[in-house]
N, C-alpha and C positions, 0 to 999 in steps of 0.2 A: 437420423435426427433432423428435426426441422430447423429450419435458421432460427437463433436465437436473437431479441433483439439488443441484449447487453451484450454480444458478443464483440461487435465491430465498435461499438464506445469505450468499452474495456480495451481491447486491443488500441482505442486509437489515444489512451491514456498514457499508455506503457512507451508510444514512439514519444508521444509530449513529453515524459519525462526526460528519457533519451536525449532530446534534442535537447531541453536545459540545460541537463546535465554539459553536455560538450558546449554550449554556451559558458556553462561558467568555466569550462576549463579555459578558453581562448579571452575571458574580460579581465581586467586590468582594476576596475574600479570595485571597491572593499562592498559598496551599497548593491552594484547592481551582482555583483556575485553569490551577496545572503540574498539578494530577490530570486535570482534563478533556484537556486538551492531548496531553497521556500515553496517555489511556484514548483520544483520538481516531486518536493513532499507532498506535494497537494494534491498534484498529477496521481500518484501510489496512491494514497488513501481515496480517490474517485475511483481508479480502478478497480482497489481490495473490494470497493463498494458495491461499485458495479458488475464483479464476479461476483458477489454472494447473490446477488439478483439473476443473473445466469445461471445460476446452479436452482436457485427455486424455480423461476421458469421453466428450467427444464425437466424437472419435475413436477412440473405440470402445477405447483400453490398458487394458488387463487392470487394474493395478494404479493407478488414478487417485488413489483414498485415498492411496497412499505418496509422493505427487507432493508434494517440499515446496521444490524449487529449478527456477527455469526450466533449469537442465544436466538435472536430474534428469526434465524435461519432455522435453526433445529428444534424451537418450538412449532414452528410451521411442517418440518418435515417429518418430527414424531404426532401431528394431529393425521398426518397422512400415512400413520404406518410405516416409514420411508426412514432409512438412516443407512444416504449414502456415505462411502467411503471417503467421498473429497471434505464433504462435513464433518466430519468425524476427523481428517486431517487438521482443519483450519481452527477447528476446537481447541486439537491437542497443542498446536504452536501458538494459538492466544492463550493459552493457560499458563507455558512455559515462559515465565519472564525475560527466560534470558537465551529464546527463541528469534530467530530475525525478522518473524513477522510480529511478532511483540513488540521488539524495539524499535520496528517499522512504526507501529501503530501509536505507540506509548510518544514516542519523537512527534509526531503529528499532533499526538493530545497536548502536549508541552509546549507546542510553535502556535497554539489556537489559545492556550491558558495567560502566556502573556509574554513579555520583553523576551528578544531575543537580543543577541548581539555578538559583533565580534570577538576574537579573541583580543587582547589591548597589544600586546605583539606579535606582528605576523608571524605564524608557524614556516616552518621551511621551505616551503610549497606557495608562498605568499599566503592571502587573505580568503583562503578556501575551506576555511572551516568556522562552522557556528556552532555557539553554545546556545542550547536551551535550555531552560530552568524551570521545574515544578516543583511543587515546595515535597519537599527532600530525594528529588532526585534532578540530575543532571545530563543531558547527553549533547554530544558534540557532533552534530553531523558534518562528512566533507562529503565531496564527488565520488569519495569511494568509496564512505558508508550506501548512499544513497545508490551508488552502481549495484552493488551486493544487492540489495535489497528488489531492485527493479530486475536484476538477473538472477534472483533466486523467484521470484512473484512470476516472471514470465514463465521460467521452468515450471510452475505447478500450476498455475493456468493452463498451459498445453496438455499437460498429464494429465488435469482434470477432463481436458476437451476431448483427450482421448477414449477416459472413463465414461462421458455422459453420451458417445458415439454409441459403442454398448448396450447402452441401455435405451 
């Protein structure tokens, strides 16, 4: 496999979030802990993004740069006759709502859509969890939804990395 060029931006999302993450565990202050938490969500959905662009690349699509939705991924790789397996995975976990990269990505669309905010009393753990609101749904993220999610995304990022060795 030749080097990819989303490979090392993607990967260098994944430590960015990481490192927020442990940011907000060690902050004190209710503001800067929903900014880490925030800027850690943002980190995930750069990378989800920047994987789906690694995966057309390396199969060779003309247009991998304009890759910004997994449809917009397997429309490109069924003009190519092409329907890998890691596409066909990231399909099946956006479809599932109640998938971790769904709620990964569904959280991300809610924190872009509008107000977030504390909880009004700190949960037990102190001021480490946000609520987001889209009109009729709700999700709360803490450091430990958003840990799940950056160690379930790394784990299928490598197994992808595996699969497109392969090939």
């Amino acid at each position: 496999m030749t080097q990819n060029a989303y490979t090392g931006p993607c990967q260098q999302r994944c430590v960015a979030a990481d490192t927020l993450l442990n940011l907000a565990l060690q902050e004190t202050a209710p503001a800067r802990i929903m900014a880490t938490l925030q800027g850690a969500l943002c980190q995930l959905y750069s990378a989800y993004l920047l994987h789906l662009r690694e995966l057309a690349e390396n199969y060779s699509c003309a247009y991998a740069s304009k890759i910004s939705t997994i449809v917009g991924l397997v429309q490109e790789l069924a003009a190519r006759d092409v329907v890998p397996a890691e596409s066909a995975e990231i399909e099946a976990l956006v479809k599932d709502a109640k998938s971790w990269l769904s709620l990964c990505l569904s959280a991300y669309e809610q924190f872009l859509a509008g107000p977030t905010s504390l909880h009004s009393e700190p949960p037990v753990g102190g001021y480490r969890e946000i609520e987001l609101h889209q009109e009729g749904t709700r999700t709360t993220l803490s450091v430990q939804s958003i840990q799940g999610w950056l160690d379930a995304l790394n784990e299928m990022f490598e197994r992808h990395r595996m699969l497109m060795q392969e090939y």
